[in-house]
C-alpha positions as CSV (number, residue, x, y, z in Angstrom):
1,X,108.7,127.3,56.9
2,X,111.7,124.9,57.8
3,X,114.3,126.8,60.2
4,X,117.1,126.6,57.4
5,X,115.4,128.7,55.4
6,X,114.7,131.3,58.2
7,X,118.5,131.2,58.9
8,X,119.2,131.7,54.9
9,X,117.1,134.8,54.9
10,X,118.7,136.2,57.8
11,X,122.2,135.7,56.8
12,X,121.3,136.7,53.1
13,X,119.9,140.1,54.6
14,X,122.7,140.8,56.9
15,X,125.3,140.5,54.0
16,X,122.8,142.6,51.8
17,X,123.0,145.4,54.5
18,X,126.5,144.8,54.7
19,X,126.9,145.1,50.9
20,X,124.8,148.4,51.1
21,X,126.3,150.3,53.4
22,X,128.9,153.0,52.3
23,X,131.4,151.7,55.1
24,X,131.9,147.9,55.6
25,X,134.7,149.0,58.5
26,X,133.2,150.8,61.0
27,X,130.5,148.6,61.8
28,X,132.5,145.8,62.1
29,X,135.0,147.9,64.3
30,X,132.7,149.0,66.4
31,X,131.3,145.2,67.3
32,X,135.1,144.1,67.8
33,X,135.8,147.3,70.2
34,X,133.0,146.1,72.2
35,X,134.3,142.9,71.8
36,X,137.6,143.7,73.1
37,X,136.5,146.0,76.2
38,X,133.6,143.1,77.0
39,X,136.8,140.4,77.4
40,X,139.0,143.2,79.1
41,X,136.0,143.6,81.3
42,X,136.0,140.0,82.3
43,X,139.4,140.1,82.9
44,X,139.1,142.5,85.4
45,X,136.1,141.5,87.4
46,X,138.2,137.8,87.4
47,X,141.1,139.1,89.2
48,X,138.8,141.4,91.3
49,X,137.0,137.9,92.3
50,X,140.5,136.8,93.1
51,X,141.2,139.7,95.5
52,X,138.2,139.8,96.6
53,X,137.9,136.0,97.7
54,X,140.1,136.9,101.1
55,X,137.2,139.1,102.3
56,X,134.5,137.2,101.3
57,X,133.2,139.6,98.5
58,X,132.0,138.4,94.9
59,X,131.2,140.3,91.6
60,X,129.1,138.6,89.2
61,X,130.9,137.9,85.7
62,X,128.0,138.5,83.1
63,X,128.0,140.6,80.1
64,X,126.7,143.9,81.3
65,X,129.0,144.0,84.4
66,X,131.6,143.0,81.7
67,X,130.7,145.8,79.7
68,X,130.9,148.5,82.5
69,X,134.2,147.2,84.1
70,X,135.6,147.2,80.1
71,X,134.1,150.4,79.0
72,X,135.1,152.2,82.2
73,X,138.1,150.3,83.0
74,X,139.1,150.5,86.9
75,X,136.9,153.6,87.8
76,X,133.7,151.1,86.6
77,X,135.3,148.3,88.6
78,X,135.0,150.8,91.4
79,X,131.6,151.8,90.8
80,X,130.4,148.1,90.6
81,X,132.2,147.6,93.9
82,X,130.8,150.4,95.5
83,X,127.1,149.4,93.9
84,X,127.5,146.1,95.9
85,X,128.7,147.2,98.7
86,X,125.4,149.7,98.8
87,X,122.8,147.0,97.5
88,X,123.8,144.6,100.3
């Protein structure tokens, strides 16, 4: 079976699921709220890098350290701080 047609059938049963649900909305607010906190997330963990650069200290930038420093906002910044400080 060519790979188009694999991609056709997914797509097709995504939007039938879509179609089916009772709420079209919430799912699709959910994925964008992760969305949001995943860039916010980034954001921090960038200018965390920044400050961090003096003292020779470096956060990796990857999705689930994204999502932690986006979903829990500084007090996950800390935490991820305090994780590498402990790990190292």
């Amino acid at each position: 079976m060519p790979i188009e047609y694999v991609i056709a059938i997914v797509i097709a049963g995504f939007l039938f699921i879509v179609a089916a649900s009772k709420s079209v909305k919430t799912p699709l607010r959910w994925v964008g709220l992760a969305a949001l906190n995943l860039v916010i997330g980034a954001v921090l963990l960038f200018f965390a890098n920044l400050v961090g650069e003096m003292a020779g200290f470096h956060l990796p930038i990857n999705p689930v350290t994204a999502l932690i420093a986006g979903f829990l906002r500084l007090p996950g910044l800390a935490a991820l701080v305090m994780i590498k400080l402990f790990m190292m």
